[in-house]
N, C-alpha and C positions, 0 to 999 in steps of 0.2 A: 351456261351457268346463269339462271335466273336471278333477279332480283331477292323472290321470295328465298332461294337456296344462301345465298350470302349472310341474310336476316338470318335463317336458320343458326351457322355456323357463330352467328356474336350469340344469339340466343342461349347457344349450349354452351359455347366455351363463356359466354359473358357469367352464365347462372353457374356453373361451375367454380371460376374464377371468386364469384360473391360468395358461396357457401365456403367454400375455403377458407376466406378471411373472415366470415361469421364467424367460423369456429372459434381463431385465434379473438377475435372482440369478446364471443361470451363466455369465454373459459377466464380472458384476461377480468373482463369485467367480476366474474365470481371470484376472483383471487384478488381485488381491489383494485386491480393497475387500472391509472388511470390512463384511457387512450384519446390521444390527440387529433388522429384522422382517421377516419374511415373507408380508404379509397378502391375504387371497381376501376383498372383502366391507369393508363402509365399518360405523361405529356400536361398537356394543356388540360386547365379545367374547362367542361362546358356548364358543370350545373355544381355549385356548393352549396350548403343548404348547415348551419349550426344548430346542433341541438343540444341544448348544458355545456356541457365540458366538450363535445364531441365536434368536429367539423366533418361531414359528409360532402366525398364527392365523387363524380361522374369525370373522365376524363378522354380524353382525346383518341387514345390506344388501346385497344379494347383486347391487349394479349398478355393482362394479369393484375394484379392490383396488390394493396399492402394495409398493413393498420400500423398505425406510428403508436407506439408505446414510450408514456414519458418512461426516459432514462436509461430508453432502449441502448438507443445512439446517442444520445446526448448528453450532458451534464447534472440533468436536473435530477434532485437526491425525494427525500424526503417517505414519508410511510407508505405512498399509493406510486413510489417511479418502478420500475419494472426489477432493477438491481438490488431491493431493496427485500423483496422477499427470496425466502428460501428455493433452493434451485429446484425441490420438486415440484415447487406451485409454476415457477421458470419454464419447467422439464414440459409442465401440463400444457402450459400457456404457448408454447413452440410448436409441439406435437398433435395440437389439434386441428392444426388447418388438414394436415394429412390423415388425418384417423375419422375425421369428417365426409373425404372423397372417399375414402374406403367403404365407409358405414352408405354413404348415399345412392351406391347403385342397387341396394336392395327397395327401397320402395319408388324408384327411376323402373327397375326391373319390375316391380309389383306393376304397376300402372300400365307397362308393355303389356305384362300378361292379361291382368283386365281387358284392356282393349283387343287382345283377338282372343278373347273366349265367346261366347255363344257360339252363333252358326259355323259352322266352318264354309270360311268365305277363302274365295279365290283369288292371290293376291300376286302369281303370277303361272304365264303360259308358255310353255317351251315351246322354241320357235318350231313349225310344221310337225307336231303333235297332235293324238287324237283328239284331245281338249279342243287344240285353237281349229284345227281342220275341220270340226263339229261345231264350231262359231260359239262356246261357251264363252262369254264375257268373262274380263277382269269385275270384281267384286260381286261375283256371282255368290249365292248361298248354295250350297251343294245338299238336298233334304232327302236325297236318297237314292243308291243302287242297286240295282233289282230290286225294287220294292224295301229291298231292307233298310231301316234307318241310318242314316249316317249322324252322330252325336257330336265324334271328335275324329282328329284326322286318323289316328291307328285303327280305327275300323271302316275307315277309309281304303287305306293302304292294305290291309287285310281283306277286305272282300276285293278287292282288285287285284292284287298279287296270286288271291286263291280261286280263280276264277279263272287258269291253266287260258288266258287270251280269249275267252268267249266276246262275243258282243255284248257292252253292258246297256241296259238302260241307264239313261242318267236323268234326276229330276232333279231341277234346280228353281229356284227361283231370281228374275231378272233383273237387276239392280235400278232397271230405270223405267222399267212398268211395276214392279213389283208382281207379276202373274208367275205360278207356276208355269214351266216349261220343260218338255221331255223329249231328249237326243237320244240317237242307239249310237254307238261306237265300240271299237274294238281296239283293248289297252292294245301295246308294244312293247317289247323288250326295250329297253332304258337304263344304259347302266347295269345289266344284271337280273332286273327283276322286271316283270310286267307293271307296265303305268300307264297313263292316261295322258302325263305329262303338265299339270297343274303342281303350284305351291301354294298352302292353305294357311291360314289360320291354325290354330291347335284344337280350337273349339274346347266341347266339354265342359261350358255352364262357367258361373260364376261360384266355386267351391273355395273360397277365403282363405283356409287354413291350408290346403294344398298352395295355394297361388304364394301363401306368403314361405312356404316350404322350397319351394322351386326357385323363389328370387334370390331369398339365400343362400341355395344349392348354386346356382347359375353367376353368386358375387365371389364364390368362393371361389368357381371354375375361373373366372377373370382373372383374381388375383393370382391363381395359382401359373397360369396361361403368360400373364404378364411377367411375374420373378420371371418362369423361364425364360420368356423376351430378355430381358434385362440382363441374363446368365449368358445368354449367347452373346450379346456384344459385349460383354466384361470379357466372354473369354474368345471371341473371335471367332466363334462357328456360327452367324449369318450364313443362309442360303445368299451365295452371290457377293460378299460380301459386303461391308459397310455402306459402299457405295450403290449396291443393286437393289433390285423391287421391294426386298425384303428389309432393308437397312432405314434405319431411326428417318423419321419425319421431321421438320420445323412447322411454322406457320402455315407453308402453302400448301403443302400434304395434309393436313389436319384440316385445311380449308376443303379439299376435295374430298376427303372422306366424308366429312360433313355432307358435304353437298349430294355425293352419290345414295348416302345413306336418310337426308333429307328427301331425294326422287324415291328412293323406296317406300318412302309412307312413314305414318309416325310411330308405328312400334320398330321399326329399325332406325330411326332414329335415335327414338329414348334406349333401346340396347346398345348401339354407339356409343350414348351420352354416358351407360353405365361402366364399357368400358373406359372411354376417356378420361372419368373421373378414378377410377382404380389407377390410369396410368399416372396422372397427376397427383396421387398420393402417394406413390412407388417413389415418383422420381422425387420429390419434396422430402422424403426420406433418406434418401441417399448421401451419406456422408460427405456430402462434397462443401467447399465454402460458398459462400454466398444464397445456400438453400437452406429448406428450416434443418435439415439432417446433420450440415455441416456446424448451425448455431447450437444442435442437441449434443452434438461429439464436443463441442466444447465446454457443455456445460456438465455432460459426464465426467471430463476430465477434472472439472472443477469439484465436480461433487469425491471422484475419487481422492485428489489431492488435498481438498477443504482446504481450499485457498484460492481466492480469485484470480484469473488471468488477467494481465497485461490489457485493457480495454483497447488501449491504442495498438498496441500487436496482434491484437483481432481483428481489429477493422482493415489492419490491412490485408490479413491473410483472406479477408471478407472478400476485400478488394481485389486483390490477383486473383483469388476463384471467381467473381464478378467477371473480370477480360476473359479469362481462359472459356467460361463458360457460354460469353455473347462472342467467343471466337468458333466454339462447337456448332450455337445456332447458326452461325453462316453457312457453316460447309453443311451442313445439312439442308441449308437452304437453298445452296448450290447444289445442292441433291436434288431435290426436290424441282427445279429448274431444268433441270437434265430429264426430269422423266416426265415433263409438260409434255414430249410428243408422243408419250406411250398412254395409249386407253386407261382410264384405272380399275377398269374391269378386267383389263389384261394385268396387269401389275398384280391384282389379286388375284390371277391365275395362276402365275409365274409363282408369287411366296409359295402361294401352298402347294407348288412341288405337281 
């Protein structure tokens, strides 16, 4: 685990973490509340910075952060404390740190797709494949088989698949002379069909309005992907269960996934980051005390009753969901512990069955 892989993991969960609590700042701020701090990061400060009413800070733990709204948690009343307005402006001001991670893997996902559109480049080689046994380099540009142009990877896959194993020529160009260069080989059955044994880019140009079609096709498939994550541990049908390859992450898990998907290059990263943040909106949602889902079910109740709760009986129910829930991250993290001597390329075998 490199240095650079670690950076990665504050990078994605740090910038994650901050657009989250952007949400809750600019929704509060459109609604009047005034906010007290603005914090990225749990612990000690390392950097505070005041701006008007606002204190910004940087701090020590870099596994979540918060914005303090007068009147949240505390005493103070008057036209701009948080208790003071109507519970849907409340509802708005809760719910947008999670409606924000949701919203931002489409252009996380946009920017993946940019980055491998053009050539279709080579961005991985199956081990003792005709690719590699043919010495085609990683980040190869791939400009043509049998003479025929290649654009994007389905017509890739297509004249190689249709091509009943003949000998292809392959013409590529070299990522670190930049000269055309031309291999013969001959695909192999792979799984089912004839390949070559390369994984590519998608290619197929910079087309904007498909690109931003796909990102939102591909945040909807997350979300969709994730509930059903979330449905299987509510009801207990994990592969393996709770405790195996398949079962919820803590910190150190999400540290490794980072990382492995940091060694893949940067469009499997930023599609990581897109899941991430879907999942970080998911669970911020979830009814529970101590998340913004749990402070929304109370302020539903509120709004249904139209009569305010008990402040002091919230915070504690705040509070026992608080333990219960930094009692979940251990054992998970005990999890996560336990599968430090399994590859997490094998873990990502084992889930998917």
């Amino acid at each position: 685990m490199s240095l650079l892989s670690v950076l990665a993991f504050v990078v994605v969960f740090g910038g994650l973490v901050t657009m989250h609590e952007l949400g809750h700042f600019t929704i509060a701020k459109l609604n009047g509340v005034k906010v007290i701090e603005f914090s990225v990061g749990f612990g000690m400060p390392l950097i505070k910075v005041t701006r008007g009413e606002t204190q910004y800070s940087l701090r020590s733990i870099p596994l979540g952060g918060y914005v303090r709204l007068a009147g949240m948690d505390d005493q103070e009343s008057g036209p701009r404390s948080f208790n003071s307005k109507p519970v849907w402006r409340r509802l708005s001001i809760i719910a947008a740190g999670a409606v924000t991670n949701l919203v931002l893997p489409i252009p996380i996902l946009l920017l993946a797709a940019v980055l491998q559109s053009g050539p279709v480049t080579v961005l991985q080689l199956t081990d003792q494949s005709p690719a590699m046994k043919a010495g085609i380099p990683l980040k190869a540009e791939i400009v043509q088989l049998d003479d025929h142009p290649v654009s994007d990877r389905d017509t890739l896959r297509h004249i190689i698949s249709s091509g009943g194993g003949k000998p292809l020529k392959v013409e590529y160009r070299d990522p670190s002379t930049g000269h055309l260069v031309q291999k013969t080989l001959t695909p192999e059955v792979i799984d089912g069909a004839y390949r070559i044994g390369v994984g590519t880019t998608p290619g197929g140009g910079y087309d904007l309005p498909k690109l931003v079609g796909t990102s939102v096709a591909g945040t909807y498939d997350i979300i969709k992907g994730t509930l059903g994550g979330f449905g299987a541990i509510l009801s207990g049908h994990i592969p393996g269960g709770l405790t195996g390859s398949c079962g919820p992450s803590g910190p150190i898990g999400i540290v490794r996934a980072t990382v492995a998907a940091a060694d893949a290059g940067i469009a499997s990263l930023l599609t990581f980051m897109a899941f991430l943040s879907v999942n970080l909106g998911i669970l911020n949602l979830l009814p529970l005390p101590a998340l913004d889902g749990g402070r929304l079910a109370f302020l539903v109740v509120e709004g249904v009753r139209r009569k305010p709760i008990d402040p002091a009986k919230e915070q504690r129910v705040h509070y026992v969901g608080l333990l219960v829930l930094l009692g979940f991250v251990l054992f998970i993290s005990y999890n996560d512990v336990i599968r430090l001597g399994v590859p997490f390329s094998q873990l990502l075998n084992q889930c998917a069955g």
